[in-house]
N, C-alpha and C positions, 0 to 999 in steps of 0.2 A: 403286439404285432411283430412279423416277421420281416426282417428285408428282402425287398424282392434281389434276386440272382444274379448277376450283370452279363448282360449278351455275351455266348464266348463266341460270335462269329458275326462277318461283316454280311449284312444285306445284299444284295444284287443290286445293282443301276436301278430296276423297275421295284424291287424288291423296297427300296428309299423313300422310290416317287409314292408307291403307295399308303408308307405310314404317312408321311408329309403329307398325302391328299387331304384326308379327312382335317386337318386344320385349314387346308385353303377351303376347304366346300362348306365350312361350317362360317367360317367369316364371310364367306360372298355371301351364302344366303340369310346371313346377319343383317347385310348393308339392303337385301332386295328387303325384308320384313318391317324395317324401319318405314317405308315409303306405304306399305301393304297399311299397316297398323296406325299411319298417322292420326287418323280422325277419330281411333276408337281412343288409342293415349289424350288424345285433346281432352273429348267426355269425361273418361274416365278422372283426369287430373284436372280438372275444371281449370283449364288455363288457355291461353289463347296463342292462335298457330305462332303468331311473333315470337310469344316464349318458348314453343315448345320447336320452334325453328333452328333454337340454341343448341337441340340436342343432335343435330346433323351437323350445323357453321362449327359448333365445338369440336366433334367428334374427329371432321375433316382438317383443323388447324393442330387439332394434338399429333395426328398421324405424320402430317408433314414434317413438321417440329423433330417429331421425335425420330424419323425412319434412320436419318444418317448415324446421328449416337446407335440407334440399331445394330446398324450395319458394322458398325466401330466397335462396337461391344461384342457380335461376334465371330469376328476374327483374333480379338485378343483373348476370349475366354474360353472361346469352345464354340462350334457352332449349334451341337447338339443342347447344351447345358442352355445357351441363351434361348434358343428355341422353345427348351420345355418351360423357363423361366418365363418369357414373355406369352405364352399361352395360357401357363396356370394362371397371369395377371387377367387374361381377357377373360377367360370362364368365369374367374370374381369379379371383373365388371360384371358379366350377363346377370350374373346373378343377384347384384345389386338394381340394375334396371329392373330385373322382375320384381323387387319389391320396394318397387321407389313409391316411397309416398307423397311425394309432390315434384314439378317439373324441374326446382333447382335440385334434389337429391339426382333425379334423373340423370340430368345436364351433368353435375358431377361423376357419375357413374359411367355415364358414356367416354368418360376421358379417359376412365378408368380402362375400359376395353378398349380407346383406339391405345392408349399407350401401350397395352398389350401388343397389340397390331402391330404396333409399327416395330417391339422390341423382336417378335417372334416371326416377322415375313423376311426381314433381308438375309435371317439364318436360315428360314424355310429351302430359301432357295437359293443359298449357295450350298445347303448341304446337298440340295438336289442336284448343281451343279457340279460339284465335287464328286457325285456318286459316277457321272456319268465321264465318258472319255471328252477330251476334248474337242474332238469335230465331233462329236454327238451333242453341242451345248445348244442347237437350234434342237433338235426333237425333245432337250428335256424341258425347256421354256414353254414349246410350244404346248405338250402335255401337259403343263401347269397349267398354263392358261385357257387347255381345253375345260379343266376340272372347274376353273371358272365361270368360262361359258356357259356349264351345263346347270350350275350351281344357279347362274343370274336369269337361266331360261326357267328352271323350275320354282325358284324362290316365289315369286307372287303368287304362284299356286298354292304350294305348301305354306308359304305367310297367310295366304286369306282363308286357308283352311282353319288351321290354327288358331287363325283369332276367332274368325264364325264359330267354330264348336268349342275352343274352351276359354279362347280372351288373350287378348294380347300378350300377356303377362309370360304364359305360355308358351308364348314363341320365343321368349329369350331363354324362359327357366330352360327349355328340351338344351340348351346349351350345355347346360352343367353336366349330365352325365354324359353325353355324347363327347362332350373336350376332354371330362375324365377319364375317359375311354383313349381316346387317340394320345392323353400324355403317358397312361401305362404301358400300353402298345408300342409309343419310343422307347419307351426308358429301360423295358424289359428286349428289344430287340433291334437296339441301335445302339452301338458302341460309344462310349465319349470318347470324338475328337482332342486333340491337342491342339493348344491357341495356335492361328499361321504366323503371325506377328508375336513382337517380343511385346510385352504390356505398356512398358516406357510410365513415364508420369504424363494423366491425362492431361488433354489441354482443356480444362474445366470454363476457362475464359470463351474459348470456342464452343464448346458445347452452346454455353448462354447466348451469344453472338447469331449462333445458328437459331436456337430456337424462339429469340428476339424477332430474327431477321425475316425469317421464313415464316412464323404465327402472325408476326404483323402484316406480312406480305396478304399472305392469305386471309385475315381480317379483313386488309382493304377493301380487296376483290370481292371478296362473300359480300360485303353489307354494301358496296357501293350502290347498290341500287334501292336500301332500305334509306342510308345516308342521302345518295347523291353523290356523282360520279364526283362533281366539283367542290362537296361539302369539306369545310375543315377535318372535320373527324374522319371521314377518306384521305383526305392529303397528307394529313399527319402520320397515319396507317402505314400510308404508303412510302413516306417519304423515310421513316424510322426503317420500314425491313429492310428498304436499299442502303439506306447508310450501313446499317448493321451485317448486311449482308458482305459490304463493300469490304466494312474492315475487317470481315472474319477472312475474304479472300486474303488481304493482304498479313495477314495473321501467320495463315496456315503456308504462303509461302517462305514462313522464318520459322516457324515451332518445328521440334523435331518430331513430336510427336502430334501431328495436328488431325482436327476431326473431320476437316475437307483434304482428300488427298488429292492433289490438284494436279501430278505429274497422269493419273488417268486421261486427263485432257488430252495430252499430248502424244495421246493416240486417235488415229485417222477416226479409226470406226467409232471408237467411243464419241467423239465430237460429233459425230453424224446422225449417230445412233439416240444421242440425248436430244438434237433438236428435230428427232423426227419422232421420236416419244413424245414431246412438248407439242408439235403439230399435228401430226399422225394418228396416234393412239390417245393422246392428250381429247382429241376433240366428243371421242368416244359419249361423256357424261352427258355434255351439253345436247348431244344430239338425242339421248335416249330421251332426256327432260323435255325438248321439240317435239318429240314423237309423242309422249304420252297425255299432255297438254294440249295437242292440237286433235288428240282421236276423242278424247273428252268435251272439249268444247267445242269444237266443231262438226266433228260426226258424231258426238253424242253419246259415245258406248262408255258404258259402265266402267271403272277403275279396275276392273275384274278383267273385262274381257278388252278396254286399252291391254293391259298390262300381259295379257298370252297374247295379243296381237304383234304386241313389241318383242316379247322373249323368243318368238322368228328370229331376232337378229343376233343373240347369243347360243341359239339353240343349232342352228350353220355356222356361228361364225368358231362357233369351240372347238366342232370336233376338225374342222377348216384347220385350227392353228395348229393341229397336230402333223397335219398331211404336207403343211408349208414347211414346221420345221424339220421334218423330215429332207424334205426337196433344198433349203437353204442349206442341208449339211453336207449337201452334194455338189451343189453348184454354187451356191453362194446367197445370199439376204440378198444383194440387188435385184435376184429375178423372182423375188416373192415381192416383197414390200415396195417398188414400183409397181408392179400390175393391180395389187393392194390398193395402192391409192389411187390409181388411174379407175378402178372399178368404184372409187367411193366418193370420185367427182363424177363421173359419169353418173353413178345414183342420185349424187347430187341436186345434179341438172334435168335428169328425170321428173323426180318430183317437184323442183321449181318450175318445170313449162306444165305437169300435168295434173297439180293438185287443186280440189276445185271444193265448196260446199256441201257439194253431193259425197256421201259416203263410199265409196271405191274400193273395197278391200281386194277384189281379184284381180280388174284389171290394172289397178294404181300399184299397190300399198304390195299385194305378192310379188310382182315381178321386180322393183325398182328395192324395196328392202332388201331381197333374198341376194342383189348385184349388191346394195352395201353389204349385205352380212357377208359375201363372200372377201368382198376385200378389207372387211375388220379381220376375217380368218386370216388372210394371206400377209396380213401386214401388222399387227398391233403387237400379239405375242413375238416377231421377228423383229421389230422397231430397239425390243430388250435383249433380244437374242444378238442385233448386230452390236451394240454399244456392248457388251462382255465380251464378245468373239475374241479377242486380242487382250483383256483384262491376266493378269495372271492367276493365278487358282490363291495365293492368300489373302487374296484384296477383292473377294468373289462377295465378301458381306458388303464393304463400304462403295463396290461399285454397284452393284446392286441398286440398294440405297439410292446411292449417286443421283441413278438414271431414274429411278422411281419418281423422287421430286418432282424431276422434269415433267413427267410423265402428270403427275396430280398437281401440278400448278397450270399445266394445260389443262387439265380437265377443270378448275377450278374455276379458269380463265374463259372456258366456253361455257358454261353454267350461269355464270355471272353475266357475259352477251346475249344469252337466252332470256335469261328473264330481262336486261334491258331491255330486249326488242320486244319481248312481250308485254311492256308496259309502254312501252313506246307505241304500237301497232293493238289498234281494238281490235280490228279483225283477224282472228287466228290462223286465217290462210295467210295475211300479207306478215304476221309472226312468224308462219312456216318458212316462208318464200326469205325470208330473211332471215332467219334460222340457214337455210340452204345455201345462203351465200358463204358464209362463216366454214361451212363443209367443204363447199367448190373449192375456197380459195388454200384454205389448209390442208386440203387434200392434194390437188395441183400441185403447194409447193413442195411436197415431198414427193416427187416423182425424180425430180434433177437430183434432189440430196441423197435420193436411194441409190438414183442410176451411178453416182459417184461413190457408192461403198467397194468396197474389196471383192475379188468374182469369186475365189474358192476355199470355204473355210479351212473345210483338212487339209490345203495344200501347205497353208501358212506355218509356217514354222515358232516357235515359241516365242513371244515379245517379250521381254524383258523391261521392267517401268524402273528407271533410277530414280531414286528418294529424292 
């Protein structure tokens, strides 16, 4: 075999976004497939939902774990190299889930691909950040997250196809040559970067600290409701990631080279930006799991046609994020990501005064979604977009990262009130209706914290973050 040639020319800004797509469109509609295929993997692995529950709680505590070392990795090595690294990891997860032969090979396998995930998304997108100018970093986020959008509107389709005509298995195998595709595609026509940071000696201690702190966290959270919110084994969960969390804070303010970069904080937007990712965008999960749980039990439709009744809300809200981060790169993230949230309490409140037994899909369910899908558009993808606005371009991996946490421990965090409430409330309307409280009020509170971000990206001049 011969070596393939090395790019002799740099890609365009769009020219970036598009190799970089095909990796995010291929993990979203990873994560829609998983939920598509649950009941046929159950049969097929004769195991029971408990155990086979492993292979989603696993999937989501390795990603978190892992994003920030992500993010840290690459900026000190290359953001392209780690990119194609953590990718080639996730195609031999898929490939290992396509032929798991029982639920703990599975379980393992999937950790295998989020670690992929979480090695090859925080470079994903700062390479795509890096490609683009910097008042242009709202229209490249928001294009990201359109690609997801579109990915999480079609995924149950193309998952239920998939599995109906050739079987589960299938919907992960189509991964392999499809990633082998998109890592030739960089590697043959995307340049290697130069590390932005000097490599220093890692802080290894950190590394563990974080991925202690943050896997226990999100243990907690996931099973508290299989535990019990009050159960020792929740308490314990929860009590180890904040100690461990605690000391990695105080760690990383003395390591030279640490793996939370903590002077980030001490910019306006980023602080604002990570806990409106954490409330904002964060709530996103919990709410599609509300939607899809209550059009099945309680209006009765099919996991098929739940599932295109819900992808309405990524199918507006993606190509939405495009047009927002266009408009934030003019005016600024507070006059997207307030009216964002203001439209996704308002939906809120919709459907808690007007959802009923009876099945509603025109007059309820279109009008009151299509107002959330517009403010997931105008606010989720820009929630990431405000928290980098002011990051510097070599720290574009581990802020990333950073803000992503935030971002999947909310969603982790409204997942985990969802099905409390759902075990809490037999009736899947007063589930809904409390499900829509958790919307109102998370959405509400990001209207203040937006309306207090910076007004003009381009005007801002360069921030500089001392070490």
């Amino acid at each position: 075999m011969t070596s393939t040639a090395p790019p002799t020319h740099v890609p365009s800004p769009w020219g970036v976004f598009r190799l970089i797509a095909g990796a995010v469109l291929l993990s979203t509609l990873n994560y829609s497939v998983v939920f598509v295929a649950f009941s046929d993997i159950q049969e097929s692995l004769d195991t029971s939902a408990t155990a086979l529950s492993w292979t989603l709680t696993a999937f989501s505590i390795t990603v978190a774990a892992l994003l920030v070392p992500g993010g840290w990795l690459a900026d000190r090595y290359g953001r392209s190299r780690v990119f194609v690294g953590g990718f080639a990891v996730f195609v031999l997860g898929s490939l290992l889930v396509a032929i798991a032969p029982s639920v703990e090979f599975m379980v393992a396998a999937r950790v295998v691909q989020a670690a992929g995930l979480a090695i090859e998304s925080p470079a994903a997108l700062a390479l795509v950040l890096d490609a683009f100018p910097k008042h242009q970093r709202s229209t490249a986020v928001g294009a990201t997250g359109a690609v997801g959008g579109v990915a999480a509107a079609i995924g149950p389709a193309i998952g239920g196809a998939l599995v109906g005509w050739f079987g589960w298995r299938w919907a992960f195998f189509v991964n392999v040559p499809a990633g082998l595709a998109v890592i030739a595609l960089v590697r043959t026509r995307l340049p290697a970067d130069e590390p932005r940071v000097d490599k220093g000696r890692p802080d290894l201690v950190g590394v563990a600290l974080l991925m202690l702190g943050v896997g226990s966290l999100a243990l907690g959270i996931v099973q508290s409701d299989d535990w019990g919110f009050g159960s020792p084994a929740t308490l314990v969960a929860l009590t180890v990631g904040l100690v461990a969390l605690t000391a990695l804070v105080r760690r990383s303010a003395e390591h030279p080279e640490p793996i939370l970069y903590l002077p980030l904080f001490r910019l306006h937007d980023f602080r604002r930006g990570a806990v409106l990712s954490f409330l904002v965008a964060g709530s996103f999960s919990g709410m599609f799991l509300a939607f899809i749980t209550f059009m099945v039990d309680a209006w009765e439709l099919s996991l098929l046609h739940a599932g295109i009744a819900v992808a309405l809300i990524p199918a507006i809200g993606g190509p939405m994020s495009v047009v927002a981060g266009r408009v934030a790169d003019r005016v600024g993230h507070r006059w997207v990501i307030a009216p964002g949230a203001l439209c996704m309490t308002i939906a809120g409140l919709w459907i808690h005064q007007g959802v009923s037994p009876e099945r509603d899909l025109w007059g309820l369910w279109l009008p009151a979604a299509s107002l959330y899908a517009l403010g997931v558009g105008l606010s989720h993808a820009a929630c990431q977009a405000a928290a980098l606005a002011e990051a510097p371009v070599e720290r574009l991996g581990i802020g990333g990262a950073m803000n992503r946490i935030f971002q999947d421990v909310g969603g982790t965090v409204s997942v985990a009130v969802v099905i409390a409430v759902s075990s809490r409330y037999l009736d899947p309307v007063d589930s809904l209706k409390a499900a829509m409280v958790l919307l109102i009020i998370s959405s509400l509170a990001g209207v203040p914290l937006a309306a207090g971000l910076h007004g003009r990206g381009q005007d801002r001049s360069a921030v500089t973050v001392a070490p």
